[in-house]
N, C-alpha and C positions, 0 to 999 in steps of 0.2 A: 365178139371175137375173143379169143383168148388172151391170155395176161403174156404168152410166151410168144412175142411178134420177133419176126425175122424179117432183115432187109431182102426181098427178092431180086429188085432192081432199081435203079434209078433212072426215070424216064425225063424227057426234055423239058415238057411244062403237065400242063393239067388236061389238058385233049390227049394227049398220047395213054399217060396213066389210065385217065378212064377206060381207052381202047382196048390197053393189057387186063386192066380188068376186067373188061363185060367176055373178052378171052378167057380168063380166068371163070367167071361165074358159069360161063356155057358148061364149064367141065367140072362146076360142082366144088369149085375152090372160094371161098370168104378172101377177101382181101380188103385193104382200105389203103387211102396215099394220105399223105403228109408232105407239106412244102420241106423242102433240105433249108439248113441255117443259111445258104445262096439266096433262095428264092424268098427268104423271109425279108432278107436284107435288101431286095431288090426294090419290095414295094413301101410303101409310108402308112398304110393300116394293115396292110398284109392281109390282102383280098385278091390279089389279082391273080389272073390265071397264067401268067410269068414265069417264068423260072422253072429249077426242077425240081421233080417232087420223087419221094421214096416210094416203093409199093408194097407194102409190107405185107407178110403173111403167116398160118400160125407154123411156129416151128414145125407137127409133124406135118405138114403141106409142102414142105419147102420144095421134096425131091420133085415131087407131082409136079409143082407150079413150073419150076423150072424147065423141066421136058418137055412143059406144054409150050413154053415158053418162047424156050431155044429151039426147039422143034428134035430134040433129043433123049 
């Protein structure tokens, strides 16, 4: 992925994320998640699929992902 990540959104835990993503890859968008400083602090090795995580995407994707998103 690119060096120029953008927050698209932040989803509940880690099932949700992956959900907007495999969304996202149907339409040909890269994305990857990342636990937020919440969800790191929630677990003791920072494994668990708890908390919320970011979804991040390359900056010029952002408008795409979005619409696909939000459904706008």
């Amino acid at each position: 992925m690119s060096a120029d990540l953008v927050t698209l959104m932040v989803a509940p835990n880690e099932p949700a994320a992956e959900e907007i993503r495999s969304l996202l890859q149907t339409d040909g968008i890269k994305s990857m998640q990342r636990k937020t400083n919440l969800a790191a602090a929630m677990t003791d090795a920072g494994t668990s699929a708890f908390g919320p995580r970011e979804i991040l995407v390359a900056a010029a994707d952002l408008e795409a992902a979005r619409a696909l998103v939000v459904g706008g």
